[in-house]
N, C-alpha and C positions, 0 to 999 in steps of 0.2 A: 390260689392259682395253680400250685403242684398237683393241687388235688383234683381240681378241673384238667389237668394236663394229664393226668392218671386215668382218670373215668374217660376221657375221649380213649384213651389209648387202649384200657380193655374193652370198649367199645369196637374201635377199629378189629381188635384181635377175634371178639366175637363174634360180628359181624364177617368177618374175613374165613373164619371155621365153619361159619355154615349153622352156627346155634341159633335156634328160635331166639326169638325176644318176646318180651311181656311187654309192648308197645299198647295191645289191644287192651291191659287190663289196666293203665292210664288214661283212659276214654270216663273214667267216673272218679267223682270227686265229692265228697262231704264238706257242706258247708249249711248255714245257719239260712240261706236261699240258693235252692238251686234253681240253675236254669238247664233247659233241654236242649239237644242240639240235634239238627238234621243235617248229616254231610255223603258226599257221593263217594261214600271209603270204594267201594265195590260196585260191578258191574254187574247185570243179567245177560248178556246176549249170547247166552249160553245156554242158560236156565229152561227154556223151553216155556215159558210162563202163557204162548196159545196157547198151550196143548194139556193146560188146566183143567182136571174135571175135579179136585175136593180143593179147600181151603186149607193145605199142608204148609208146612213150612218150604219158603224159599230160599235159595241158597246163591249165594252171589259169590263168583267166582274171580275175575279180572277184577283186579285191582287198581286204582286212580289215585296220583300222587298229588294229582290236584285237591281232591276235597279231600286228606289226610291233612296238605298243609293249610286249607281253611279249619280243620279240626285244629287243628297246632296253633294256627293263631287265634281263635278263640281262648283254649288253653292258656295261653302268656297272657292276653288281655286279662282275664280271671286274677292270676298269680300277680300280675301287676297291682291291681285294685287292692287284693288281700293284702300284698306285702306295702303298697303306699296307706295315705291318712289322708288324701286330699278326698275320696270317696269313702264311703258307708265304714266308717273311721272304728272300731273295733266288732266290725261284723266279718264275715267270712261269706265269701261265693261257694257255691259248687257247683259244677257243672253233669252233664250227663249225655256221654256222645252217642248216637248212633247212626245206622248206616240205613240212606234211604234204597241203594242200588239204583238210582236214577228212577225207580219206576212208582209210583203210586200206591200201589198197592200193596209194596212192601214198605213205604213208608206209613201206613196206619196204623200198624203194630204197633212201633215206639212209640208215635203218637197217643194210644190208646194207654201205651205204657204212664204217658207225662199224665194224662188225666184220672190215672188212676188216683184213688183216694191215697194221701200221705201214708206210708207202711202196711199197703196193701196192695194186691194188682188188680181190685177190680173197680168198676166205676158207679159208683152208685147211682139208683135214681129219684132223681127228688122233683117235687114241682117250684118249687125253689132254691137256684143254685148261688145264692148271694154268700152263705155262709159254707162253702163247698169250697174243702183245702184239698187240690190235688195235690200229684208229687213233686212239677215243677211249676213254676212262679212265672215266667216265661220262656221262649222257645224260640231260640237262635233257628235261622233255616229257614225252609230248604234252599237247594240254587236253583230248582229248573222249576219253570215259570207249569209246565204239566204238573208237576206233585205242589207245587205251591198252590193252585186252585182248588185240588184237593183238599189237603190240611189247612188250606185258610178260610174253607165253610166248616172245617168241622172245628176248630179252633174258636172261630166267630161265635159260634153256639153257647161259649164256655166264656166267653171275652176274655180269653186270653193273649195275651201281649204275643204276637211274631214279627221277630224279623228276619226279614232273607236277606243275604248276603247277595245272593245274585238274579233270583229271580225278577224279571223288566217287562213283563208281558203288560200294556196297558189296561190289562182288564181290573189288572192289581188296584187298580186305585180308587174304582166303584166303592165308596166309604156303606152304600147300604148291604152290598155285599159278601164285604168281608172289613165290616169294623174295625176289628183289631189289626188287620196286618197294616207291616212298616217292611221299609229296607233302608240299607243304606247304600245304593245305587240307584239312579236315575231311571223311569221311567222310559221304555223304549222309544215312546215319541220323541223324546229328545235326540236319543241316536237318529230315530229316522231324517229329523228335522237336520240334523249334523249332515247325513249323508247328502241330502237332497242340494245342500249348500254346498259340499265338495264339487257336483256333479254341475252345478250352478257354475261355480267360479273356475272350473276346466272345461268350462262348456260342452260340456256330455250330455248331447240330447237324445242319443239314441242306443236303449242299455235296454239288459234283459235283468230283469228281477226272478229268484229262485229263493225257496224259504223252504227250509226243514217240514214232512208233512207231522209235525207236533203242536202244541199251543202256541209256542215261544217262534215258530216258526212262520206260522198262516198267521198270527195277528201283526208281528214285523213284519211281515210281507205286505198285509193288508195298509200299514198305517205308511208305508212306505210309496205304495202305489197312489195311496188319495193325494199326500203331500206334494210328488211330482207329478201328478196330473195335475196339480194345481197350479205348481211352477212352467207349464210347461215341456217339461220331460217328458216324452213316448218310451213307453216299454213295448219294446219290440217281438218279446218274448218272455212269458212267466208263467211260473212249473213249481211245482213242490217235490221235493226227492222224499222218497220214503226212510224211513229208519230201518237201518242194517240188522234185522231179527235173523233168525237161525232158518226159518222156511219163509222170510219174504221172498216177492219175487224179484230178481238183480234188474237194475236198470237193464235196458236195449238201448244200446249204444248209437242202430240202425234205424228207431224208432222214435222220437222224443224229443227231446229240449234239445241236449246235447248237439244232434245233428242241424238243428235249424240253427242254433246259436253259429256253428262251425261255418251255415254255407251263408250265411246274411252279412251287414257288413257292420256289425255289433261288436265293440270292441272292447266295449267294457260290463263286465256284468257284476249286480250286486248279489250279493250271498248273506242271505238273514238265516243262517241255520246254527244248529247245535252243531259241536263238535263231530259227534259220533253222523251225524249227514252228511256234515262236510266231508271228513273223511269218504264215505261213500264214493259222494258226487264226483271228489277229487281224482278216485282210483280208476273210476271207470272213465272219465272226461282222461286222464293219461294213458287208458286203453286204447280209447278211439282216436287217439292222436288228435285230441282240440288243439287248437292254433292259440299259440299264447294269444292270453287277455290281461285286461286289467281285473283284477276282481276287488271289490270293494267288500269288506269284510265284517261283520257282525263282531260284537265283543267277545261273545259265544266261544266262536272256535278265534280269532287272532293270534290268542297267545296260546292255546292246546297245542299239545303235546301229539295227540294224537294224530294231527294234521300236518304240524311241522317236520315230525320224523319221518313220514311217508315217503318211502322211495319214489322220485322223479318230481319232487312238489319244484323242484330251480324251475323245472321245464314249465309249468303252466305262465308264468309273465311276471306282473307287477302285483304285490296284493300290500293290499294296504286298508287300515281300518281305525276307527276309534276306539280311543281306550281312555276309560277314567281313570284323574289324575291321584285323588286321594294323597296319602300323605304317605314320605318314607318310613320304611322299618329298618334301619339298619341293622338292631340288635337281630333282627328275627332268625336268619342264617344260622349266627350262634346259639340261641334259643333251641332249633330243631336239632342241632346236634347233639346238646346238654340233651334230647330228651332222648334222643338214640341212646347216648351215653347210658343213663339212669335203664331203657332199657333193655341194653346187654349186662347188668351191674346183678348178677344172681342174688343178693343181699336184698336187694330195688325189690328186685320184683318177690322174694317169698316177702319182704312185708305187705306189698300191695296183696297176695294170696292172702290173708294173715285177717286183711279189714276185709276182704269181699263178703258179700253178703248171700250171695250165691240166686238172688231175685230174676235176677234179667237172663241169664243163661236158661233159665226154665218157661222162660214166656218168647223172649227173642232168638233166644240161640247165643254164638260166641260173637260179641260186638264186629270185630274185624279180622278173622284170622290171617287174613293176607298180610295187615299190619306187622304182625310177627315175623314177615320175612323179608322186610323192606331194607334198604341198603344209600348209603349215603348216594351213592353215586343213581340212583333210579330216581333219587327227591332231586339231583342236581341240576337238573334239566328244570324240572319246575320252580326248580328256586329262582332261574332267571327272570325269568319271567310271571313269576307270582302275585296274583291279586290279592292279596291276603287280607288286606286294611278294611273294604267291610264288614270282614269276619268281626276283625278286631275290634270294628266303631262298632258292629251291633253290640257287642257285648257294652259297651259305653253307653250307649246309651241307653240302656237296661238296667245300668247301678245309677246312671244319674236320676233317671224316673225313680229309681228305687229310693236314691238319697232324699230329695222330695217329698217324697211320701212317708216316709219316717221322721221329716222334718230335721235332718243332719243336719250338723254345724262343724267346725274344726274342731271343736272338744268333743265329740260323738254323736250317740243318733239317741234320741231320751226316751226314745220305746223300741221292744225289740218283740213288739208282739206281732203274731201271725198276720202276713199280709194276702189277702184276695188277690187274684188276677184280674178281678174288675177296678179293683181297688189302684193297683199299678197302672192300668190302662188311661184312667182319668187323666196321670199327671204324663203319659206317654204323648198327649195330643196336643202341638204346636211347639214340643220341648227343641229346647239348645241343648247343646252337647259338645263336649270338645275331645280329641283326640288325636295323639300326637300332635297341641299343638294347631290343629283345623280345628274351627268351625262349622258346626254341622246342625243344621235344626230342621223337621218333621215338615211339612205345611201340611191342609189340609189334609190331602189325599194319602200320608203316609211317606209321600218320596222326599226324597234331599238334591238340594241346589250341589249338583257337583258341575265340573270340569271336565274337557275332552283334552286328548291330546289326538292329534291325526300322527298315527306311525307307521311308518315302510317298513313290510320287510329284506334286508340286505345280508343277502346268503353268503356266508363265510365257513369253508368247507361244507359238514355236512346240516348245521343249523342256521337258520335263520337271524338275528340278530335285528330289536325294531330300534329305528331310529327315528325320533321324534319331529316331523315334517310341518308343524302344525297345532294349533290349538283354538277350539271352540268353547267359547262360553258366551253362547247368546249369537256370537257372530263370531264365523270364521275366517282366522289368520292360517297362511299361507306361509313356508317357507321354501318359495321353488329353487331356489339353488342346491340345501338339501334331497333333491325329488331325484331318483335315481330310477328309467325307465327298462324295459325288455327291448325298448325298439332299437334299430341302428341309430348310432349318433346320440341316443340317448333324446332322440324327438318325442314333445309329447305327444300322447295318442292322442290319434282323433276319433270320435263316436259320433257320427250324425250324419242321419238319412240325407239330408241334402244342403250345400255347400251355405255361407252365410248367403242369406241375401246383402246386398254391395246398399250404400248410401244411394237414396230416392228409389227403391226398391221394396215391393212390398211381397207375401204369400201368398199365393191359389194352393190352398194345398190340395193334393192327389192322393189318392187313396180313403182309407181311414184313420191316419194317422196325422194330425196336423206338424210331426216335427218334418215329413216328405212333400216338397213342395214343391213350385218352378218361383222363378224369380221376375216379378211384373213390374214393368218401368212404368214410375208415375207420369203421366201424361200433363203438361201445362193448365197450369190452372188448378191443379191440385198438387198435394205434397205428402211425405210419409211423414209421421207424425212419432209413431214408436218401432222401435226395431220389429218389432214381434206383428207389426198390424197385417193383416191382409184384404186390405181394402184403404184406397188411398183417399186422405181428405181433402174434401173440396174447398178453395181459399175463399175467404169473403167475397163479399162484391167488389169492396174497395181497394183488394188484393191481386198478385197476381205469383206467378210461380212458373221457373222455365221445366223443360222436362227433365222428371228422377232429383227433383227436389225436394230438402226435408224441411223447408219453409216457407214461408207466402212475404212476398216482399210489398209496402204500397205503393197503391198506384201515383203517378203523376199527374198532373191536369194536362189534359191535352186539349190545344186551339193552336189556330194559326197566330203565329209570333210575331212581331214585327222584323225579331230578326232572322227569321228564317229564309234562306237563299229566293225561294220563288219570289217571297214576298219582296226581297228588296229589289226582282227585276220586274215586280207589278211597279214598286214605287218609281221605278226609274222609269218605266214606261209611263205610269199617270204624269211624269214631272216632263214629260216630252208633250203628252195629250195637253196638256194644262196652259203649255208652252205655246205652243201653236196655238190652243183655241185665246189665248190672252194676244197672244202677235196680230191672230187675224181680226180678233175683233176690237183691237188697236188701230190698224190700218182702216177698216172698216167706218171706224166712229172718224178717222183724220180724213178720208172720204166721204164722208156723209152725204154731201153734195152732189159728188160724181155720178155719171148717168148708172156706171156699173154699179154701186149699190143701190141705187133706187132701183135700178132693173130685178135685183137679188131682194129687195122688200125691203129695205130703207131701214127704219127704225125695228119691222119685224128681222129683218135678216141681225143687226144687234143684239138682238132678244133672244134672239134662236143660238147666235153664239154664248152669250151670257148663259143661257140653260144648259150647253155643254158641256160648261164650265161648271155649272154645278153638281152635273152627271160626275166628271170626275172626281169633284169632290167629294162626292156621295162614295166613293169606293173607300174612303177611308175611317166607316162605318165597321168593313171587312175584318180586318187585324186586330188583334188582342183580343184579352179574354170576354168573351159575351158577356154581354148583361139585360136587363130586363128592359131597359130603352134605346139599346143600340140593338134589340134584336126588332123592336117595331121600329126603329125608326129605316130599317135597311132600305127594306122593298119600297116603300113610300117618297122618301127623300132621291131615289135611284130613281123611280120613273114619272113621276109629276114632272122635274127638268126636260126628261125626253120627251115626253110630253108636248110641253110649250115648244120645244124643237121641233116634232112633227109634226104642229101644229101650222107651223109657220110655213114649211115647205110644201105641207098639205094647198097651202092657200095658192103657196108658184108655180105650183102642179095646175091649181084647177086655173087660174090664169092663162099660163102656157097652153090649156086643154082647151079653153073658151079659146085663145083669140086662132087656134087652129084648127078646130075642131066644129065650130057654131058658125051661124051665120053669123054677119058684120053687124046687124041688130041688135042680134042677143049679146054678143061678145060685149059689145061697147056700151052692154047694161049691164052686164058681170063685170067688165074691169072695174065699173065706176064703184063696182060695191067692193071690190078686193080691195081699195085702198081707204087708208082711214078708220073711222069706228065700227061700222059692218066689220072689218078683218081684225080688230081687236075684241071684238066681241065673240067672233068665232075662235080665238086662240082664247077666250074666257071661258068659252061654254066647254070645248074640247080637256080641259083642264081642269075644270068642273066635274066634269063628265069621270075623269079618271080619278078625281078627290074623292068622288065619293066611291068607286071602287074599291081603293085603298081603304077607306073609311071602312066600308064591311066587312072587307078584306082583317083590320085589326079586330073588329069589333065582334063578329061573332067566331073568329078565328085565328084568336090573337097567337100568331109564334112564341115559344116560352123558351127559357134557357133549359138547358138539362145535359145530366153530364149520362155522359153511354159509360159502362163497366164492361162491356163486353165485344165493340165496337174493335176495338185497339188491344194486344196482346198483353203490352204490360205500364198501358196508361188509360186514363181514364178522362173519355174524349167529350170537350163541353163545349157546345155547340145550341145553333136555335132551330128549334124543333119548328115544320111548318106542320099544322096541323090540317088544313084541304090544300089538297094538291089542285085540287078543280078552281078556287077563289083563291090561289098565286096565279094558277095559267088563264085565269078572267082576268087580272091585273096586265098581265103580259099582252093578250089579246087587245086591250085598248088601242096600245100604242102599236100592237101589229096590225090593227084595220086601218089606222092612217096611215099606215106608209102603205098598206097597201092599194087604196086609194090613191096614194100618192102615185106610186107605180104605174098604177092601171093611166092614169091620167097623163103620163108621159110618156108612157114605153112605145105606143103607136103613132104619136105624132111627127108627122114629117119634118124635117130641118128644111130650111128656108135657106138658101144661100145667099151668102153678104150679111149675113145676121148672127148673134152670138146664139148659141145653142145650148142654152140652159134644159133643155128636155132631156140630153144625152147625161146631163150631170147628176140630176135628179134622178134619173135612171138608176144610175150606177151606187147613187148613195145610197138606194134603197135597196139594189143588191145586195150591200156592204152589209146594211142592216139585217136582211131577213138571211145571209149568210154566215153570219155572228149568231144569230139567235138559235137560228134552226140547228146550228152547230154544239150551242149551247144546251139545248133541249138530252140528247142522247149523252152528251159527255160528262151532265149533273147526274143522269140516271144511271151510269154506268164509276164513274170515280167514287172514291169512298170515300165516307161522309166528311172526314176530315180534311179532305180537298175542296170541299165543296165551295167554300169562302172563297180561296183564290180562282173558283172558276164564275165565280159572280164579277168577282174583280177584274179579272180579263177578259169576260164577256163583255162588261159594260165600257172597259176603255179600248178595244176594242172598237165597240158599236161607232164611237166618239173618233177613233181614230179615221174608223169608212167613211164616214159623214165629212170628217173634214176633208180626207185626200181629196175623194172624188167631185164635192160639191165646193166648198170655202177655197181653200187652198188654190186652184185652179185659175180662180178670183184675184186671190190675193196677187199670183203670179201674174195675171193681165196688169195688175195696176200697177206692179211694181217693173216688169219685164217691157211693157207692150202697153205707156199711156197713152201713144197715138190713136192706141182704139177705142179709145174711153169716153166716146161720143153717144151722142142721142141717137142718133142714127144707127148704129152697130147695136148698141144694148137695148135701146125703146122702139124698134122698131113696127110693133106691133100695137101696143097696150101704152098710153103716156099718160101720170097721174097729171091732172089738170084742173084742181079743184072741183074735185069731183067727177069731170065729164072725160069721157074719151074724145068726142071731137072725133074728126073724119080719119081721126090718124091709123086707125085701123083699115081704112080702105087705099091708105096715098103708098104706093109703090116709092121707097125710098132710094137712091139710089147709094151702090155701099162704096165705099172710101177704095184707094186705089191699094191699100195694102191689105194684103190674106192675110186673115183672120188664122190661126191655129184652130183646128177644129176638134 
């Protein structure tokens, strides 16, 4: 521990003087398998690498503290292995770092370097490369998904084992091609599918999508867009920012993304870029004064360096992004210092001069010179925030493939002969792997089941600081009390073209975009069904639904009820009709005798009341719910009764009309037929007459139940269908030709003074009648069909009620009122049943009683 406390301290002191360090010439390592490594030590954007016309050496100037400490933590992963026994248990790793400068082209070199033939640099050609030992066994790297498409076709060629550390471009996982590559970070679909789910569960349906113009950039972009178009989500806006070279040309601030994002009402936009774009986008979007947003952030740039330190980054709003959880290092921190330490240690580094081989310098150049000038405090920033565990697991999982294939055990490994990179590969594909502690395994396609965490970041002085808000695996978890916003009050934003639609609302949308829409009130009888629908559904038949409903409710049976209000003042009126016609034809039969019903047709005027009586009855056919024999029995049982009733007046009509109207001849050969079987035969035939009406009336026309769905708003109305309207109004016409017969028969005939005056009565009853009907007529075709019952029902006691005031009634009151006039004389004065004959009585001038008659 002294000694460790010594070495950091002439660490600190050399580092602090300003002396180079031999950092860069710890980038190589001897061991019994080495592996290669690709890391971003250094940057071109300086380099001029358009303005290329030979295939010279390039030089990478800016230096990145981020892919130094993925070089680092490879490094400790290595020395870990070597110095434990649970891995390739008396073998030794080596490793071999180099610098890709982020661009492709400068990563082929080393690449050409790792395929060079074992102790040589060049690469032979063979037509079979199965027994073909290059220099390294596998090849950690690279991170950016553009040099990784590169080196993982030409790698593919050789089957040899890569893995990246950071490279997530979805193209990565095409197994035909690019075979051999692996990583140990997830697949950018995953990120995308994370994001789409953020933007889901904050409901953010109106966002501009922006993707670095590089691989890593347009296919996050690309896989981002398909996903929330699928969900839903309109992008309002989507743009590629170019990469920051020395003669691009600079965004226009005037011209572009930037300004539509600024004047729209998008508030939150995601960013699938590299660091080195973000930055860009970043510098120029704080030139133009963009109006903070949310910005949702790519793994890429989250935690760079690059982005965070940018002067005014507080100012842009809310950023927040997923980050893989992977597992802690806590050693690591002290790790990278021990290698500062080691070196600024002048002893350290003439041994490392001491084994170099002096190979790589003559083909690559100097691994890292920038390495050389690094400072604790320039690694401290990235140690915050450090991805390093990748780094770490690739290398794990490259000694475990390796321990596999040499068949290791906890006593060693029982062969230590030369292994193929086809060879390794074999046991590379579906492998487990653990480190620090995680579980990690390959599937198919090369990628690994990781974890998201969703983290903010919260600016504290001049760096950001993430705080972990969230975590995705498979489904995302929210933690909004953690969520710390840009807006006042800490509201969260809102992103969407147009307001929610409200419950029983559905979308028209407007434009091209379906998340701008107007908000349509479902109309009755239909209901919305899903938030999102725009077009509202129609409820069954047997359904019904009031308006801006988001369900159909069923319908009720609807008919007239016994206990519904009309009905019980039909029933109180039939128990009145019913009432009277039982009273009068009470009195009627206790009279039977009296001149005054023989005058009104003796036994016929009985009959006629008793059929009244069945009229009434018949109305309680009306109530309750229809059926298939209360709907034929309605119209039938209703006017056959009236019927024999009209029949019967029809006869005192033509009487009345003979003994006024004809000579004394004729008269007094028609009364003799109006009394007795002639006049029951015509109340046979007349009723005959209408049975068989009814009869066709069922029979080729039979009324059916049936319930209406549509009749009634939210019941479903069961009622008897008349199928001809022509063979109901033939049924009706029966019984309207006899009264009107009847009518025509009495309306002209003179009153005889001293005489009772049954013509005015007849009259009148027949007014009643065809006043009730005709009334009846318009106010069936006009009320709606669910009235229709009770207008049958009070048409018909009605009819029964006219008949009686005007004719019976009137009656009743002489013989109860007024039996002094209840003579032969006052009622027969005309017409006297006589067994048969009339007799002169038609011609004898009777003389009438000394008291007036009510006329």
């Amino acid at each position: 521990m002294p000694g460790l406390t010594l070495l950091g301290l002439t660490a600190l002191l050399g580092l602090g003087a300003g002396a180079p360090l031999c950092l860069s010439r710890q980038l190589s390592m001897q061991g019994h398998y080495v592996l290669g490594g690709l890391f971003p030590l250094g940057s071109t954007e300086d380099a001029g690498l358009g303005d290329r016309t030979e295939p010279n050496a390039t030089v990478c100037t800016r230096f990145s503290s981020l892919g130094l400490l993925w070089a680092l933590a490879m490094m400790m992963a290595v020395e870990e292995i070597n110095n434990g026994s649970a891995l390739l248990p008396g073998l030794r790793l080596g490793y071999d770092l180099f610098d890709t400068c982020s661009e492709p082209m400068v990563a082929m070199k080393p690449s050409l370097v790792f395929m060079a033939k074992a102790g040589s640099r060049s690469i032979a050609t063979y037509c079979d490369y199965t027994q073909y030992q290059p220099r390294v066994l596998a090849v950690i790297g690279p991170h950016m998904s553009e040099v990784a498409l590169v080196t993982g076709k030409f790698f593919g060629f050789f089957l040899m084992p890569q893995v990246s550390y950071s490279a997530s471009t979805d193209r990565l996982s095409n197994r035909e091609t690019f075979p051999s590559f692996f990583r140990t970070v997830p697949s950018d679909r995953v990120q995308a599918v994370a994001m789409v789910e953020l933007l889901q569960e904050l409901r953010w349906n109106w966002v501009a999508a922006v993707g670095s113009d590089d691989e890593y950039g347009r296919q996050g972009l690309s896989l981002f867009s398909n996903l929330a178009n699928a969900k839903g989500i309109c992008i309002a806006h989507e743009g590629l920012v170019p990469l920051p070279h020395a003669r691009s040309p600079r965004l226009d601030c005037t011209q572009g993304l930037l300004p539509q994002v600024n004047q729209s009402s998008v508030q939150v936009v995601v960013l699938f870029s590299s660091a080195r774009a973000a930055r860009s986008l970043f510098s120029h979007s704080l030139h133009c004064r963009l109006s903070p947003k949310v910005w949702v952030a790519s793994e890429a740039w989250l935690t760079s360096d690059l982005v965070m330190t940018l002067p005014g980054m507080d100012q842009v709003g809310t950023v927040l992004g997923f980050l893989h959880q992977g597992a802690l290092m806590p050693e690591f921190s002290a790790y990278v210092q021990t290698r500062l330490a080691l070196a600024a240690d002048p002893a350290y580094c003439a041994s490392l001069a001491a084994e170099r081989q002096g190979l790589e310098e003559h083909v690559v150049g100097p691994r890292c010179p920038q390495c050389d000038y690094v400072t604790l405090e320039s690694l401290s920033e990235g140690l915050l925030h450090h991805r390093s565990f990748p780094a770490y697991a690739a290398v794990y999982s490259v000694a475990q493939a390796l321990h596999n294939t040499l068949l290791c055990n906890a006593s060693g490994c029982p062969t230590r002969e030369p292994v193929q990179p086809w060879q390794l590969l074999e046991n590379m594909y579906n492998l487990s792997f653990r480190a620090r502690g995680l579980t990690l395994r390959f599937d198919t396609s090369g990628n690994v089941d990781m974890d998201y965490d969703l983290k903010l970041w919260v600016w504290q002085d001049l760096m950001p600081t993430l705080r972990t808000v969230g975590t995705f695996d498979g489904r995302l978890t929210l933690q909004r009390p953690r969520m710390r916003w840009h807006t006042t009050g800490n509201k969260e934003p809102v992103s969407q073209c147009s307001r929610q639609c409200e419950e029983g609302q559905v979308r028209r949308v407007k434009g091209f975009h379906s998340c701008c829409y107007d908000c349509v009130d479902c109309k009755a009888g239909s209901y919305q069904r899903n938030p999102d629908d725009t077009l509202c559904v129609q409820c069954d038949q047997d359904q019904w639904s009031p308006d801006r409903s988001t369900r159909c409710f069923p319908r009720r049976p609807r008919f007239l009820a016994w206990g519904e209000p009309a009905v019980l003042v039909l029933l109180v009126l039939l128990g009145l009709a019913l009432g009277l016609v039982l009273a009068a034809l009470g009195l009627f039969i206790w009279h039977r005798d009296s001149p005054l019903v023989q005058a009104s047709g003796g036994p016929r005027a009985c009959f006629g009341l008793a059929c009244l009586g069945l009229v009434c009855l018949s109305v309680l056919l009306f109530p309750g719910r229809p059926g298939p024999a209360s709907c034929l029995a309605q119209q039938p049982l209703l006017h056959l009764p009236l019927t024999g009733c009209l029949s019967t007046l029809f006869l005192q009509a033509a009487e009345i009309f003979a003994r006024s109207e004809l000579p004394p001849s004729w008269a007094d050969w028609l009364c003799s037929h109006l009394w007795g079987p002639w006049a029951w035969l015509a109340v046979l035939l007349a009723m005959l007459a209408q049975a068989a009406l009814c009869t066709w009336y069922l029979v080729a026309f039979p009324p059916e139940v049936v319930t209406d769905w549509r009749a009634l708003p939210t019941e479903a109305l069961v009622h008897c269908r008349v199928h001809s309207w022509i063979s109901f109004s033939l049924v009706h016409a029966a019984n309207a030709t006899l009264a009107f017969l009847c009518f025509l028969g009495t309306f002209l005939v003179q009153s005889q003074p001293g005489y009772h005056n049954s013509a005015r009565s007849l009259t009148f009853a027949m007014l009643a009648y065809f006043i009730t009907w005709v009334s009846f007529v318009p106010l069936l075709a006009n009320v709606p069909v669910a009235s229709q019952p009770a207008v049958h029902m009070g048409a018909a006691l009605l009819c029964v009620l006219g008949i009686l005031a005007t004719f019976h009634l009137p009656k009743c009151y002489l013989l109860l009122r007024w039996p002094e006039l209840n003579t032969p004389t006052f009622f027969l004065g005309g017409c006297q049943r006589a067994g048969g004959r009339g007799g002169d009585s038609g011609k004898k001038q009777m003389t009438p009683d000394p008291v007036t008659s009510p006329q």
